[in-house]
C-alpha positions as a printed Julia matrix, in Angstrom:
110×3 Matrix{Float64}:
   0.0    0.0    0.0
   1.33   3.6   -1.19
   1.02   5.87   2.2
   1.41   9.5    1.86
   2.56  11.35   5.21
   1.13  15.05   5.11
   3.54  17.86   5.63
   1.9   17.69   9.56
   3.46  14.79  10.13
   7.04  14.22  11.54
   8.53  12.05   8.33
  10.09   9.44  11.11
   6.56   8.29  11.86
   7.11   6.61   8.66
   9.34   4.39   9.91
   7.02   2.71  12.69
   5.15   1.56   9.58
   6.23  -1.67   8.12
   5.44  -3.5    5.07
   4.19  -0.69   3.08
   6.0    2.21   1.25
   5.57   5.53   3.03
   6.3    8.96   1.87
   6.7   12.0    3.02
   4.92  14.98   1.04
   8.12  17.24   1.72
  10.07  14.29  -0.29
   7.85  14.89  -2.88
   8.78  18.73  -3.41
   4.41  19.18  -1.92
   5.41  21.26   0.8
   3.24  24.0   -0.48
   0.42  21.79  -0.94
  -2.72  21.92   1.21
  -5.47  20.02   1.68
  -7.48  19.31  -1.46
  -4.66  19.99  -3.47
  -2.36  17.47  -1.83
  -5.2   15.01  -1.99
  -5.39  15.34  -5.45
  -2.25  14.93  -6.33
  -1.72  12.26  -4.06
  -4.36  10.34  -5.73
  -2.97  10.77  -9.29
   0.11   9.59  -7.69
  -1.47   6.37  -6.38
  -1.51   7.06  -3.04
  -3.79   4.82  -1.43
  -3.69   6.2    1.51
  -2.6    9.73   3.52
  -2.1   10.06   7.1
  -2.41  13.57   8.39
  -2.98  15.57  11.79
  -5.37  17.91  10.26
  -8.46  16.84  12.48
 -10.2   20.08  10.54
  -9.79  18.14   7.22
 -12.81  15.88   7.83
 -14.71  18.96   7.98
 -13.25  20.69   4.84
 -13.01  18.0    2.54
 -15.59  15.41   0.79
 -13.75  12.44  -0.33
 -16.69  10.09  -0.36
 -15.87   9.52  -4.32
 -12.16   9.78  -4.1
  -9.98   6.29  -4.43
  -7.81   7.36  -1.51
  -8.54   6.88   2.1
  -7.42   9.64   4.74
  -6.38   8.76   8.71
  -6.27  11.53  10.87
  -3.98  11.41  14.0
  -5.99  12.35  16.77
  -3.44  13.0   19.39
  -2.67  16.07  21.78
   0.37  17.22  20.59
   1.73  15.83  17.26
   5.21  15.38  18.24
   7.08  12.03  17.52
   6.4   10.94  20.92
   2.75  11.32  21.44
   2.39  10.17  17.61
   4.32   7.16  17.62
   1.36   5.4   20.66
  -0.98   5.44  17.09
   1.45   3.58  14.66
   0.4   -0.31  16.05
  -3.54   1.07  15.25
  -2.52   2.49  11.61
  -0.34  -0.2   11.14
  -3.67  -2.86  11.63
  -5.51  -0.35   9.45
  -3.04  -0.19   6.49
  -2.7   -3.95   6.85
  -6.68  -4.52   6.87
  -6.71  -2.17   4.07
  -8.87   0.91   4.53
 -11.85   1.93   2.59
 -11.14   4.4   -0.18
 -13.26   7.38  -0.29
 -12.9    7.8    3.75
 -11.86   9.35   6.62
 -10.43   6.94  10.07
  -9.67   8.78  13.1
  -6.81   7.15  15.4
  -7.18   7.5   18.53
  -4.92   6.89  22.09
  -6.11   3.51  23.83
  -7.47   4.5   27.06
């Protein structure tokens, strides 16, 4: 599975994902890009999925007809550290294989 990491998200959460390629937008030169525009071109990319820590983006954006699938990290802070408890949940969600066209919120296990 192609996994996008939005310019919100450290790049070394990357690495707590295994068996699938992840990229970081900034890699890409998409540092500029926002929202619908990164989704876009993540899609004609074929991205299957981006992770981001936009928790406003479900709100801004309709992707019910998109191919891609968005997760948004739902954490306090989004530094490595508070990010890194969600990787073992997106990790069973990229390996399940998420449903294109939608939006999966992560949250800390109480």
């Amino acid at each position: 599975m192609r996994v996008l990491l939005d310019n919100n998200v450290n790049h070394r959460f990357g690495d707590l994902l295994a068996g699938h390629e992840v990229i970081h937008a900034r890699t890409l030169g998409w540092a500029e890009l926002y929202n619908g525009d990164l989704i876009s071109a993540a899609e004609t990319n074929g991205f299957d999925v981006m992770i981001t820590a936009d928790k406003q983006m479900q709100y801004q954006q309709n992707i019910k007809d998109r191919t891609i699938s968005i997760v948004v990290l739902n954490s306090v802070m989004i530094v490595l550290p508070e990010i890194s408890q969600l990787a073992p949940q997106i990790q069973e969600l990229l390996d399940n294989g998420p449903v294109s066209g939608s939006f999966t919120i992560v949250s800390p296990k109480v």
